[in-house]
Every structure is written in C-alpha cells, then in structure tokens.
C-alpha positions as CSV (number, residue, x, y, z in Angstrom):
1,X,0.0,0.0,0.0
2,X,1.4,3.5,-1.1
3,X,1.2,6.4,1.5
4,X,0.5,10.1,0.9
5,X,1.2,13.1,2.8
6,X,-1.2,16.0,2.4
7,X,0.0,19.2,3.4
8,X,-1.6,22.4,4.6
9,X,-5.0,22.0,3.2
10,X,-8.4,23.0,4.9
11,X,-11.3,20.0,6.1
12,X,-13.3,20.3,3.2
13,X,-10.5,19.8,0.4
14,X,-7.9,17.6,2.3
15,X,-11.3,15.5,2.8
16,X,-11.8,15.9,-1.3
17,X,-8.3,14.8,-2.3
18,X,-8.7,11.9,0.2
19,X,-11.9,10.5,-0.9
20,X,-10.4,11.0,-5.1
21,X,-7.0,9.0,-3.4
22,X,-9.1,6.0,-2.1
23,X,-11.4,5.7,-4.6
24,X,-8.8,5.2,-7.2
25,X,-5.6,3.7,-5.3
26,X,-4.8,1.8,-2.4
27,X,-3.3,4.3,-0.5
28,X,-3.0,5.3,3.3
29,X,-3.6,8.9,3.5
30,X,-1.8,11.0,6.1
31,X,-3.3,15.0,6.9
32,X,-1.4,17.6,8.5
33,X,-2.6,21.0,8.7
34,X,0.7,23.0,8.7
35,X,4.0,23.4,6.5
36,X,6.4,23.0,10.2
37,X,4.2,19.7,10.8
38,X,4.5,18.3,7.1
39,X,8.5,19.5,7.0
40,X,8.8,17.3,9.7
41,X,7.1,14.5,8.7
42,X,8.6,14.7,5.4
43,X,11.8,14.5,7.2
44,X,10.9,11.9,9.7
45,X,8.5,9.3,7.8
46,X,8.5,7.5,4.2
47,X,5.8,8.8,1.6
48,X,5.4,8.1,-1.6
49,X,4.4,11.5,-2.5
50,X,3.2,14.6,-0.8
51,X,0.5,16.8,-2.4
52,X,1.3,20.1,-0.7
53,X,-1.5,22.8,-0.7
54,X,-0.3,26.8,-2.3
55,X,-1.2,28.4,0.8
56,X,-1.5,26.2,4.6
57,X,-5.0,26.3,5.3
58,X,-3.7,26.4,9.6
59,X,-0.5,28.8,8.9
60,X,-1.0,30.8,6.0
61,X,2.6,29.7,5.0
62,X,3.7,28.9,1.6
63,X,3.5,25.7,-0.2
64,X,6.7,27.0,-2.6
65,X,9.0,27.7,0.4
66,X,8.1,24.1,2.4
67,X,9.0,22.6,-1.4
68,X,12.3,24.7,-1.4
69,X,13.0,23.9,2.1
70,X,12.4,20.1,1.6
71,X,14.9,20.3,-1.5
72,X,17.3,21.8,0.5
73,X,17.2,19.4,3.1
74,X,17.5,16.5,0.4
75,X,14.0,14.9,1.0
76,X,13.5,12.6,-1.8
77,X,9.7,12.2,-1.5
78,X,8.1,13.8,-5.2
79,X,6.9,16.5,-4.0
80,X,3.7,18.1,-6.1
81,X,1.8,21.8,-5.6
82,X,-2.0,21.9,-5.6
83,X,-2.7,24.8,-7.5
84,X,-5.2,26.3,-9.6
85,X,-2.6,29.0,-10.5
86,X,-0.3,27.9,-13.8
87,X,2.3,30.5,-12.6
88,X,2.4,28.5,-8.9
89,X,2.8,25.5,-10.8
90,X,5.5,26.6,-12.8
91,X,7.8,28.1,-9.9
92,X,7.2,25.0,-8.2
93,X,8.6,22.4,-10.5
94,X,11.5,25.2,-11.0
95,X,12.2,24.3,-7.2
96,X,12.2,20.6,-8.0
97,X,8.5,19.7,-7.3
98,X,6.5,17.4,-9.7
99,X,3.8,18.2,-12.1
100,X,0.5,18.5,-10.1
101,X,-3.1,19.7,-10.4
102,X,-5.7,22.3,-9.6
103,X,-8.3,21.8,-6.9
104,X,-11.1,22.3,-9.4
105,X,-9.0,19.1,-11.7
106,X,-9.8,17.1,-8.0
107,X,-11.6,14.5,-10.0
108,X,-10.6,14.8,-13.5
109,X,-9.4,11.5,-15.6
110,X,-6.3,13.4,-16.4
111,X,-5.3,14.1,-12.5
112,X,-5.7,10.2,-11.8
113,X,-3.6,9.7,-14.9
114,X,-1.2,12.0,-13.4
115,X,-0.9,10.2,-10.2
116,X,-0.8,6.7,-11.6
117,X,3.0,7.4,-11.9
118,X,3.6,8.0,-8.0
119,X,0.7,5.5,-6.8
C-alpha cells in the first residue's frame, strides 16, 4: 500500500483529495494541517508523495517555500503543488516539485492519470 502526505489543506479539500486518493488507489492517507508539521514528517516518515497545498489552510505559509525547504534538506519524497494557479505551478517544478493539479481538476481522468506514476 502506497502512503500520501497531504500538506496544509483546509477540512473540506484535504477531505476531497482523500476521498479522489481511495477511490482510485490503495493508498493510506496522512493530513497535516501545517507546512512546520509536514517538513517534519517529510523528514521523519516515508511517503510516496506529498501533495502540498499553495497556501496552509492552519499557517497561512507557503507551499513553494516548504517545497524549497524540503529540497534543501534533500528529501527525496516527489513533491507536487495543488494549485489552480499555472504560474504557482511553474515556480514549483523550477524548485524541484512534480507536475500537479488544480483543486477544481480534483476529480478529472487526467489528475488520476497524473498520479498513476507515483501511486
């Protein structure tokens, strides 16, 4: 069974992303509400991929600078931005993040597709 990480994203869409994950994979799904907790669980536990929300929903701190940060500290995890925002996307795979997907692409064959190659 794969495991996923999701960082920083409010009730309603961490409980989205979940429902999408188990419907389509076997996957164990981890939540944590803040960048500082999902650093250190990046840093402390094996994922098979994290899917790391723009903005934390808790914190208000930036998806970008956990995905720099995690780089940094040579996690090895694939690391991938949801974001509506093509720009957001960009600067993330820039920092070493994997192609992700918007919150409004929750659902869509293509995101599945997408995540077939981690899970």
């Amino acid at each position: 069974m794969k495991k996923v990480l999701l960082i920083g994203h409010c009730g309603y869409d961490g409980g989205r992303i979940e429902r999408m994950l188990k419907q389509n994979f076997s996957v164990e799904v981890v939540q944590t509400r803040t960048m500082d907790d999902g650093l250190k669980r990046l840093k402390d536990e094996e994922f098979d991929l994290a899917l790391i929300n723009r903005i934390g929903d808790a914190d208000g701190k930036s998806g970008l600078e956990l995905i720099k940060t995690a780089k940094e500290m040579g996690i090895k995890t694939p690391l991938m931005l949801i974001t509506n925002y093509e720009n957001y996307m960009n600067e993330a795979i820039k920092l070493g993040a994997v192609p992700g997907f918007g919150k409004r692409d929750i659902n869509k064959k293509e995101t599945i597709e997408l995540l077939k190659k981690y899970l």
